[in-house]
N, C-alpha and C positions, 0 to 999 in steps of 0.2 A: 434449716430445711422445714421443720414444724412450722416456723411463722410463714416464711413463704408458699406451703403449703394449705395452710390456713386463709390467708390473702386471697391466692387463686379461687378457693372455694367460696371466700365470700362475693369477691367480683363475677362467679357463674352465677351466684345469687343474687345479686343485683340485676345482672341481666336479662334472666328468668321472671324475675319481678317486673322490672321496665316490659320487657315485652308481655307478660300475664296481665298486669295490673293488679290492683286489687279485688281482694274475690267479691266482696262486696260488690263493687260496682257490674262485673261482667255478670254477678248474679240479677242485678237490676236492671244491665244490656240485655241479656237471657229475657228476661220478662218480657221488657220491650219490645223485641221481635218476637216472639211468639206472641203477643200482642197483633203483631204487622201482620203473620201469618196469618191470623185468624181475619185479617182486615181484606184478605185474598178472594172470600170464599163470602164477605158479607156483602148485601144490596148498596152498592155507592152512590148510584142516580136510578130512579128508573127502576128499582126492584131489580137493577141488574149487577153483578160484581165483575171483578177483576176476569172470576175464572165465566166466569159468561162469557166474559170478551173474547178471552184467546178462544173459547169454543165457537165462538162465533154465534152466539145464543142471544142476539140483542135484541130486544122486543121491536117488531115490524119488519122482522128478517133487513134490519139495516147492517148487521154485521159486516165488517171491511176491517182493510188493513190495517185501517185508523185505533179501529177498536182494539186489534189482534196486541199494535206494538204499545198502546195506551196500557191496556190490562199487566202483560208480560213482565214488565218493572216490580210488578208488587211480588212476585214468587223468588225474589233476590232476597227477602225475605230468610227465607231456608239454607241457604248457603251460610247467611249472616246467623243462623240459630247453632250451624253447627259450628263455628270457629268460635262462639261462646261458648257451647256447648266443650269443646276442647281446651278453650284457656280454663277452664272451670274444674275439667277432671283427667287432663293428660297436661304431659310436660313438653313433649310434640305437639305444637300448634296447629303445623302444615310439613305439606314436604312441598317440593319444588315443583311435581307433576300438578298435586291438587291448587296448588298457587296458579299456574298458569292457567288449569281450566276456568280459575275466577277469574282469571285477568279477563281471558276471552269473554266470558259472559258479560261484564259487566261494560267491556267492554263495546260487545255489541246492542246491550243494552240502552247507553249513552247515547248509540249512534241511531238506535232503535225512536226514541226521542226526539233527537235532532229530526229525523223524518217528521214525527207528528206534529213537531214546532212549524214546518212547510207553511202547511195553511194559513196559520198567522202571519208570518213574513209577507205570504202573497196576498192578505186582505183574504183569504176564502172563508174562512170559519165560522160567520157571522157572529159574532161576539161582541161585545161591546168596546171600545176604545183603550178601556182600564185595562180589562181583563185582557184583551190581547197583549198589552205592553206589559202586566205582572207576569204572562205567561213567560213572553221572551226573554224578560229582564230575569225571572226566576231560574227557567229553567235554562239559557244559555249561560247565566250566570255562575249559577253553582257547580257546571262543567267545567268551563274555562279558569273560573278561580280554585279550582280543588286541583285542577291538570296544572297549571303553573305553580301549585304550593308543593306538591306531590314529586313533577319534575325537579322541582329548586333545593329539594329536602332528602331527595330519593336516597343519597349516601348519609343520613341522619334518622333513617325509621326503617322499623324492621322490616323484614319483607310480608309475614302474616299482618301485620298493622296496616302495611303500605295496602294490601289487598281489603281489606277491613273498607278503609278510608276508601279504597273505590268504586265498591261495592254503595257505602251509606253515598257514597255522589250520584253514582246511576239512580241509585232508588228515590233520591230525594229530587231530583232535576224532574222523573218522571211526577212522585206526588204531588210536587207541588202546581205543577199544569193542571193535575184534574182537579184538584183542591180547589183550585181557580174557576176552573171551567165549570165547574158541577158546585159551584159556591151559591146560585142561585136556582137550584132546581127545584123543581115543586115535587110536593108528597109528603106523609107524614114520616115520623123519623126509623120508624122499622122500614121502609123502602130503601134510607138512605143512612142504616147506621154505621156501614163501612165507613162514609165520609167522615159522619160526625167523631170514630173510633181514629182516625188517622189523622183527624184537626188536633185531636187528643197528644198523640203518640210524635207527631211531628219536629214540633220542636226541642222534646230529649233527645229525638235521633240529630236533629240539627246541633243541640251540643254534644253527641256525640261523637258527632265526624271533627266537632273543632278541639276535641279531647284526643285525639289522636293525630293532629296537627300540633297541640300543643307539646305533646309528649316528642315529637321529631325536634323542636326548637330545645325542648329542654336539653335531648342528649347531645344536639349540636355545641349546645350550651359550656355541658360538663365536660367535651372533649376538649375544648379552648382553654379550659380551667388549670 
């Protein structure tokens, strides 16, 4: 009874583990987005930020919907600070109610996206030939390949993990458009050090999202074993 009690207690902790990961690293996640958050509220093109956008605050009263769903991606940000924030110092990740309110969000955030991708599909954006095709390639990209790894895995990753991973997909399908599109803006770099802080921060959160897809192949892995 001792050993098999002992057993179960260590497979809760392994579990715990897989889904927590190491504190180390969600302490270095942690950084990362509040790194991001702070990328919210900085000048990205234009002396203008994220939270300009959604207010609609765009120098030459151009603000439009464009701006609203462009800006909105980056405050995904904060959702992702606080499920670090809990792998870090609770043993509750999520519950089921707060899971689904990110599904929603992040969800309509993607979709948020796919509208501002529009323009480029239709030639309207005036953008250069590159940048349209990194835009689309990027950002339809990292939708569709994270939604088919996510689907194919869904019974191999946790459900706070599974939220995690789609969260860093909206946020990064959105970054990576403006990344693009604002890759050639003029001014000096205090107008635009949102951009430069997120060219920064970009590609951790991109091994991010694949550190959380690797962790779904591993358990699929250990369960075959």
């Amino acid at each position: 009874m001792g050993n098999h009690s002992g057993s179960a207690n260590r497979g809760q902790a392994d579990v715990s583990q897989e889904q927590n990961g190491p504190k180390w690293l969600n302490a270095f996640a942690l950084l990362l987005w509040l790194a991001a958050g702070v990328v919210a509220f900085l000048p990205f093109a234009s002396d203008t930020s994220a939270w300009d956008a959604v207010t609609l605050r765009v120098p030459g009263n151009q603000g439009n919907w464009w701006h609203f769903l462009a800006g909105g991606p980056f405050f995904l940000a904060y959702p992702m600070i606080w499920l670090k924030l809990r792998a870090l110092f609770s043993n509750r990740l999520s519950t089921a109610m707060e899971r689904r309110a990110i599904w929603i969000v992040a969800g309509l955030s993607a979709l948020g996206t796919i509208l501002v991708e529009v323009p480029f599909l239709l030639h309207l954006a005036g953008t250069s030939e590159w940048q349209r095709l990194a835009v689309l390639g990027l950002g339809f990209g990292i939708v569709i390949a994270s939604a088919i790894i996510l689907y194919a895995r869904r019974h191999h990753i946790s459900p706070t993990r599974a939220c995690a991973a789609a969260l860093c997909t909206a946020y990064l399908a959105n970054a990576s458009l403006c990344l693009v599109v604002y890759s050639d803006a003029a001014g000096a770099w205090r107008t635009r050090s949102g951009w430069l802080l997120e060219m920064a921060i970009f590609w951790p959160i991109v091994l991010g999202l694949l550190w959380h897809f690797i962790q779904a192949f591993r358990a699929q892995a250990s369960r075959t074993t």
